[in-house]
C-alpha positions as CSV (number, residue, x, y, z in Angstrom):
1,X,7.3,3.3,-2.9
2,X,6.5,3.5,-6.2
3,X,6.3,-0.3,-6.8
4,X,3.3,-0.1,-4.4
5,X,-0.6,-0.4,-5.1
6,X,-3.0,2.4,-3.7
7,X,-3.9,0.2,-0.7
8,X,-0.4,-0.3,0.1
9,X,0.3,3.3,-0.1
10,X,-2.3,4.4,1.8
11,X,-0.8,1.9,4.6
12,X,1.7,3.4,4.9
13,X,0.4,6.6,5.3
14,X,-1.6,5.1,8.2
15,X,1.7,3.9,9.6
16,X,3.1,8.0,9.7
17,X,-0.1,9.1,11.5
18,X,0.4,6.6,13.9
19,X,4.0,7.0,14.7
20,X,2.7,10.9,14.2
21,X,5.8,11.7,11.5
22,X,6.1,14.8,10.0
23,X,4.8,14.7,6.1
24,X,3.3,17.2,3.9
25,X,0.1,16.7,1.2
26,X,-0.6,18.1,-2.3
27,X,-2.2,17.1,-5.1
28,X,0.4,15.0,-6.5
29,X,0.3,12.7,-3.2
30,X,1.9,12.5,0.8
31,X,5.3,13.0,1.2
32,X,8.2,12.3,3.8
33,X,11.8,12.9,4.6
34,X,12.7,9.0,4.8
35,X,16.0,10.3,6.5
36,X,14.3,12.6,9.3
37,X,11.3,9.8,10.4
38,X,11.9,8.0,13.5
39,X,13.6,4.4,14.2
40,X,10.1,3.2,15.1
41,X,8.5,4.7,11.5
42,X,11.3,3.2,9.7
43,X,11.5,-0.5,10.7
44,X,7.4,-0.5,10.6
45,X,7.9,0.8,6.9
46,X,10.5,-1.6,6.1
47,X,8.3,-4.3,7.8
48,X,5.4,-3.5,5.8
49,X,7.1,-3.5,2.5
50,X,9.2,-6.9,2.9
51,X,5.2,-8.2,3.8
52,X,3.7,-6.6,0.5
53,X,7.2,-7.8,-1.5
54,X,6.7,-11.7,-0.2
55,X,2.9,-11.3,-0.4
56,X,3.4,-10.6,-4.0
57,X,6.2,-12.8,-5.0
58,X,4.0,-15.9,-3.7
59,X,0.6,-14.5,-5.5
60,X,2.8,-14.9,-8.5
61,X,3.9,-18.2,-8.3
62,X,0.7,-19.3,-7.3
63,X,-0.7,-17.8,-10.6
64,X,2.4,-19.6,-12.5
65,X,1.4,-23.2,-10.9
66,X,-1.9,-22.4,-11.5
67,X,-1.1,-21.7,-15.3
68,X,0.7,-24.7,-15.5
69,X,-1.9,-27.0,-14.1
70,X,-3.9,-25.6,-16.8
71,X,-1.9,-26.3,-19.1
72,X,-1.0,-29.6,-18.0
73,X,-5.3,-30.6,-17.9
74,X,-5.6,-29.3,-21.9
75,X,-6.4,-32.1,-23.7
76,X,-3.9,-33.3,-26.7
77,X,-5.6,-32.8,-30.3
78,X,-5.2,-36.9,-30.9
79,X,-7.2,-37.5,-27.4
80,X,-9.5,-35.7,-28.7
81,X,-10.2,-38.6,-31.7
């Protein structure tokens, strides 16, 4: 869970209070027994996280082809004579 941005977090700590799963909150964050949360909970968490890991894989090669077309449109030092 780690590997996820605030927003994402916090989605899925929407996603406990719908499926109304058991968690505890300090001041160090929300936490949950990924063993004791329901079938339902679980598949909607892995669901959510396969989403955010595409969704991120695909931003970054966006951003590489997007880096290369720069690159690629750079004029050469002798066009520039």
């Amino acid at each position: 869970m780690k590997v996820l941005v605030k927003s994402e977090q916090e989605e899925i700590y929407r996603i406990l209070r719908k499926t109304k799963e058991t968690y505890t909150e300090n001041s160090n964050g929300i936490f949950f027994d990924l063993s004791m949360i329901s079938h339902q909970a679980y598949c909607a968490i892995k669901e959510y996280m396969q989403f955010c890991m595409k969704t991120r894989q695909e931003m970054n090669c966006r951003i590489e082809e997007m880096e290369r077309i720069r690159i690629e449109q750079q004029p050469i030092e002798s066009d520039k004579i």
